[in-house]
N, C-alpha and C positions, 0 to 999 in steps of 0.2 A: 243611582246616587246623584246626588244635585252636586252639581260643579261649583268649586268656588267660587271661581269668575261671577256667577249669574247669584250670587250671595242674595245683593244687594236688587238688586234688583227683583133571519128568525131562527140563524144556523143556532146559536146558542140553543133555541128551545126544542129540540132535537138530541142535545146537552141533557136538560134538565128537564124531567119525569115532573109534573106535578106537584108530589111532594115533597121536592126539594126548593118551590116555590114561595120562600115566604117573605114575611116584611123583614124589613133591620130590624126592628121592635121586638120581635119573636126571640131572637135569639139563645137559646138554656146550652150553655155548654155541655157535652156527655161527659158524663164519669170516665174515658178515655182521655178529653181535655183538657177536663180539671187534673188529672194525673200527670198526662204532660205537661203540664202550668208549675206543678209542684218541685216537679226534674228540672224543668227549664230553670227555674229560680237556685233550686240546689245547687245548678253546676256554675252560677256565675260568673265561669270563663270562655269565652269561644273564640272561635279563629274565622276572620271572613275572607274569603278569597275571590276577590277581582280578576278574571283573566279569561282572554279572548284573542278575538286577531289582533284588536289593537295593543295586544302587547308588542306586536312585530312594528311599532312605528316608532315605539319607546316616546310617545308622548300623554301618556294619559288614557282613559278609557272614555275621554268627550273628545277625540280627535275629530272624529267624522263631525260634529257638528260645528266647527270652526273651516270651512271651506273647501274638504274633497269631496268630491262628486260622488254619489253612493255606488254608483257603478263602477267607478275606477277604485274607490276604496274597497268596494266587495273581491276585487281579483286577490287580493292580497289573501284571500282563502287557499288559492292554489297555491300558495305558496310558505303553509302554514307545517310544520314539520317539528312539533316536540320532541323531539326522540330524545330527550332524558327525563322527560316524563316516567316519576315513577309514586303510581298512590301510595306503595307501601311506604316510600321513602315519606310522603307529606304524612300520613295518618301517624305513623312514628314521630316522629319531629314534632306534629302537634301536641299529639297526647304526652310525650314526655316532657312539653312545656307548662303538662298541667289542665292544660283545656278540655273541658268537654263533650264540647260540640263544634263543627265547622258547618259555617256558610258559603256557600258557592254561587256566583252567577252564571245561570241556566242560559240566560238570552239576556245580554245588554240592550241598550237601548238604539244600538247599530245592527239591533236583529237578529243577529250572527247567533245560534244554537249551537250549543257549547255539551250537546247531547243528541241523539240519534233519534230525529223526527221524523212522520211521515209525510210532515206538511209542507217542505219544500229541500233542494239540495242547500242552503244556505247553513249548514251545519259541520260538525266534526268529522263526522263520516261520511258523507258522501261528496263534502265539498270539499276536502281538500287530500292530500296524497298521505297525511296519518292513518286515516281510515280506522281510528279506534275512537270508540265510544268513553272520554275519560270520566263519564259520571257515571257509569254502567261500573270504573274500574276502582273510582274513587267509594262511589256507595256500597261496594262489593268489601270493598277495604275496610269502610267504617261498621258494616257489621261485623266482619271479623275481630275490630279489637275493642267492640263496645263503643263507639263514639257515634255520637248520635247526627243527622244528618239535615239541615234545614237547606232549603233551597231559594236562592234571589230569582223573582221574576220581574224582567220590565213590563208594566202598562203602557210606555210609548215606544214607538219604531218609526229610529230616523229613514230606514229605507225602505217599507211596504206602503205603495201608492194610495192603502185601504184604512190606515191609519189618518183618523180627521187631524190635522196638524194643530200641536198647541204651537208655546212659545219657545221651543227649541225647535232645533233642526230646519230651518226654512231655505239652508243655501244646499240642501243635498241632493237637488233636481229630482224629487216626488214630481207625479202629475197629480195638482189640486184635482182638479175633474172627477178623480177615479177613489176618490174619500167615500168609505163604505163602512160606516161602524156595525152594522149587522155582522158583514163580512169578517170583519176585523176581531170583534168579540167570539165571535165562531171557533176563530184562528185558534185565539188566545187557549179558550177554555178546552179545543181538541188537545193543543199542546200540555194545559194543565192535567187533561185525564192521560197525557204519556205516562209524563213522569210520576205521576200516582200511583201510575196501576204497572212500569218497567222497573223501576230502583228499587224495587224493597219500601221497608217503613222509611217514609220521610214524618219529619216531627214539626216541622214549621215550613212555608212557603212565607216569602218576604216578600213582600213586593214596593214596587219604587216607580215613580213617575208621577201618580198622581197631581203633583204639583206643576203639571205641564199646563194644564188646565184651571188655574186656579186664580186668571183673571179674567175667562171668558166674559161677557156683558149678561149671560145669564149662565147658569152653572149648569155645568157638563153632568151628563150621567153616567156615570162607569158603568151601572148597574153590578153594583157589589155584591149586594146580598145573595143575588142567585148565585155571582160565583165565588163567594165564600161558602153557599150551600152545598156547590158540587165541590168544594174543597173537603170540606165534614163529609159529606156523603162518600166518599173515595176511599177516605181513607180516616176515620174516626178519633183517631188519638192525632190526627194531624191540627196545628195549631196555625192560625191567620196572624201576619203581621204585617202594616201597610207604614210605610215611612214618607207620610203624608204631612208631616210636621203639624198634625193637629192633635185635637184631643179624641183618642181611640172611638170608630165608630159599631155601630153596633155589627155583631159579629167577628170580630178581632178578637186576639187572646194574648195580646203582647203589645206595649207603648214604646216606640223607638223613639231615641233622642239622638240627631246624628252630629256630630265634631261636640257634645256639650253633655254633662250631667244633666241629671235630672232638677228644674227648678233655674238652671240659667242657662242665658241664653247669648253668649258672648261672641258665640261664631253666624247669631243671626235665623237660626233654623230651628230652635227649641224651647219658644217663649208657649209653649200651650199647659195648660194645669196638668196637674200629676193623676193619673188616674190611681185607680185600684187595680190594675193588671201587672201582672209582672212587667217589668220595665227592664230598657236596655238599652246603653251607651253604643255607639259603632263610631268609631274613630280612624286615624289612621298611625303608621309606626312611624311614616315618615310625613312628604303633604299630599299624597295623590291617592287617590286606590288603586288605579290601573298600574302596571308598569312603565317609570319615566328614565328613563336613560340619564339624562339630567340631573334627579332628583335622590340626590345622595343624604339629603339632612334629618337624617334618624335619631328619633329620640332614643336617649340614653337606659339603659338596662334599669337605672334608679328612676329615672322618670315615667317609663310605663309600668313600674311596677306601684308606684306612688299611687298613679293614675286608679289601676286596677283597684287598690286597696279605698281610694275615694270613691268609686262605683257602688262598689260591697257595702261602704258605708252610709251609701243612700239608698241600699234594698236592691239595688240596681244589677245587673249583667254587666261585663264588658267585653265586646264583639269588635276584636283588635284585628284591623286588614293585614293583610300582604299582598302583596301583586306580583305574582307568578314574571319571571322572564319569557321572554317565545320560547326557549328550548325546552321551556317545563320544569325549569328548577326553580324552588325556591331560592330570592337572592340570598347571600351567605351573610350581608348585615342582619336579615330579618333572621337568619334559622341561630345567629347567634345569641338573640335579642328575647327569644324563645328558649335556648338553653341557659339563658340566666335567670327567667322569669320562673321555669320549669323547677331550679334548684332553689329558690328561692319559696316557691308553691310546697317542695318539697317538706321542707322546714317549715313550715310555716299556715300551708292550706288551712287546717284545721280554724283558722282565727276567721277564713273568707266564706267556704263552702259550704251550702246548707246553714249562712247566719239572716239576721233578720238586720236592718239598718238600727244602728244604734238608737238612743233614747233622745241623743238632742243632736241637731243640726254640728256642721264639721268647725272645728274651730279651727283658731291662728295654729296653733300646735299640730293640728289632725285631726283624727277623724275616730270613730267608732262602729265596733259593729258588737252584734249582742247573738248568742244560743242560749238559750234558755237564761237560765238566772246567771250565767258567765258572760261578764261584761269586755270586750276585747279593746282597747285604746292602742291606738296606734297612732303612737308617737315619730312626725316624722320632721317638724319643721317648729320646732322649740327655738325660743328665746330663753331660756329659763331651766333651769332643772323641778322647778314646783312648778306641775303642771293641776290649773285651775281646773276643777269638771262645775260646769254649770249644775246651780240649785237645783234640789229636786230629785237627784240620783242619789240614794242612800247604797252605800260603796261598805260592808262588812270588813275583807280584808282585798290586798294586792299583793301580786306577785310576778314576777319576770317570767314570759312566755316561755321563753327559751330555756333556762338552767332552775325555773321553780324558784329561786332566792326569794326571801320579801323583801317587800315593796314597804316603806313607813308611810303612814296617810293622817293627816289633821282635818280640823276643823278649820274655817275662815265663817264666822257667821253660817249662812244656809251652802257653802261652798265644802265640798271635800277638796282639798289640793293633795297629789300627790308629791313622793319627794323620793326624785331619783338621785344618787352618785354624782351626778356629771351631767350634762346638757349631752344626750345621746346625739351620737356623730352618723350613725347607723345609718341604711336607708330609710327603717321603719324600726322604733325602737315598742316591742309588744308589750303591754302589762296585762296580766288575767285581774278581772277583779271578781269578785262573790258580790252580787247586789241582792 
């Protein structure tokens, strides 16, 4: 995940069999992808969680790249100790906030494996004195209660000597000399075949960094293609997403927009066109992913639910952080913030999950989302109690989401206006209409 701060500013083929060798161009998604593309979009709501060593500095998840030494900041692994770490507790909390799916970071970008690798002790189990596998414990959880499982992986590492260095990380005492992208790529795609073939079905791998590289003088080659091939190859119903803040490349099966809706671009990271892929917001609850000790200013129960409901009404997901404490609990702002969104979904889901982005862009009032010929308006920031619907929507009748009352509706010229009681005070005031 890109830091605010920086806003502004042949092991592989050993990997990969032949024919899993093709170009970007090739790409046909399988009848497994398109299926997961279909769920993905359905479920609208997911949970992302940030959490690693550096939650034990309680400054963020870009601590290491602001001045400690990777060596002295890697000790802090012996001394990493969840012990109220409990999946069932998170997978509970999330699903009954509604959500469903969570994202997890597998390896940040301080390398640190947050999952039980062969490829070095720099991990949950063998490097420090927990000695438990919590993706092993958390993906064992989410099959158990049907939530489905996408996993975050970095493309850059501020502390392997073998990673070519972009524009992060250069105070973390790497030796340049020993830049090895064979090596490096090797790494990567062994670890990518861990988690493919140890946790069960994963449904999306996320990956993030790209943008380390994205002023070189001549442009870098991840070489994607192959390993979005061994991605498919692995595991078939698994879907690619790269938070590259461009316009989706070929082999992707999902367009992230990260701090912004889809279409703007106000935090700087999300000005690329809208593609045809399922799309998806990732935000944060309060302003960090990682856990900040500091960083107390949590938006409000009415504002991420606002949020959520403006996601929906652009076709979009919303993939809402949290950031785990070191002791493994989720903080109790966030798990409240999730029980009001939860009862809220309750009542209410039906208008979000499984809709398609309404008929016309969000207006001054709100927004819209549409299932079939049920047209959903959500009314959440009225001037007015006649609420204007742009020309063009021919609107049958209305009526209040919640208790069925009707709704009276006129004419304005090529305008339907609706005409509520009172300027709803509500979070979200819902009307069903028949188009």
């Amino acid at each position: 995940m890109k830091h605010p701060s920086i806003l502004k500013g042949a092991l592989a083929a050993l990997l990969l069999t032949p024919a899993f060798l093709v170009s970007s161009q090739d790409y046909i998604p399988s009848t497994e992808v398109i299926e997961a593309r279909k769920q993905f979009s359905d479920d609208r709501f997911g949970i992302f969680i940030h959490w690693g060593i550096y939650s034990m500095f309680g400054q963020g998840e870009w601590y290491l790249n602001y001045g400690p030494n990777a060596d002295e900041y890697k000790k802090a692994a012996k001394a990493f100790y969840p012990a109220d770490f409990n999946a069932a507790e998170w997978v509970t909390a999330i699903k009954d906030a509604g959500a469903r799916y969570i994202c997890i970071t597998t390896r940040h970008h301080d390398g640190f494996s947050m999952f039980h690798t062969a490829e070095n002790d720099y991990n949950i189990v063998d490097g420090t004195p927990f000695g438990r596998d919590i993706l092993k414990e958390l993906a064992d959880e989410c099959q158990k209660q049907d939530i489905a499982l996408h996993l975050y992986y970095s493309h850059l590492d501020w502390v392997r000597d073998d990673y070519p260095q972009g524009r992060t990380g250069h105070d973390t005492g790497r030796d340049p000399e020993k830049r090895d992208w064979n090596s490096y790529y090797g790494f990567m795609n062994r670890q990518l075949t861990e988690l493919l073939t140890n946790y069960g079905p994963i449904r999306a791998i996320w990956f993030d960094g790209w943008w380390d590289h994205d002023e070189d003088p001549v442009p870098f080659d991840w070489h994607l293609p192959e390993q979005y091939s061994l991605i498919h190859s692995l595991q078939p119903g698994c879907m690619v997403a790269n938070n590259h803040h461009q316009v989706p490349f070929e082999g992707e099966d999902i367009q992230i927009f990260e701090r912004d809706l889809p279409g703007e671009n106000s935090a700087g990271l999300s000005g690329q066109d809208i593609s045809q892929l399922p799309l998806e917001t990732c935000n944060t609850m309060n302003g960090m992913w990682g856990y900040k000790l500091m960083d107390q200013n949590y938006k409000d129960s009415a504002t991420l639910i606002r949020y959520l409901v403006k996601t929906a009404g652009m076709g979009a997901n919303l993939l809402l952080n949290i950031g785990p404490q070191p002791n493994g609990e989720l903080p109790s702002v966030a798990l409240s913030r999730l029980k009001d969104i939860g009862a809220w979904l309750r009542e209410n889901g039906e208008t979000i999950y499984a809709t398609q982005a309404g008929p016309f862009p969000a207006q001054s009032w709100g927004t819209s989302t549409l299932k079939g010929n049920r047209l959903f308006l959500h009314v959440m920031t009225p001037d007015s109690n006649a609420i204007l619907i742009p020309e063009g929507v021919r609107i049958k009748k209305a009526k209040k989401f919640t208790d069925k009352s009707p709704v009276r509706i006129s004419k304005a010229g090529k305008h339907t206006v609706i005409h509520l009681d009172s300027i709803p005070e509500e979070t979200d005031c819902i009307i069903e209409c028949e188009i």
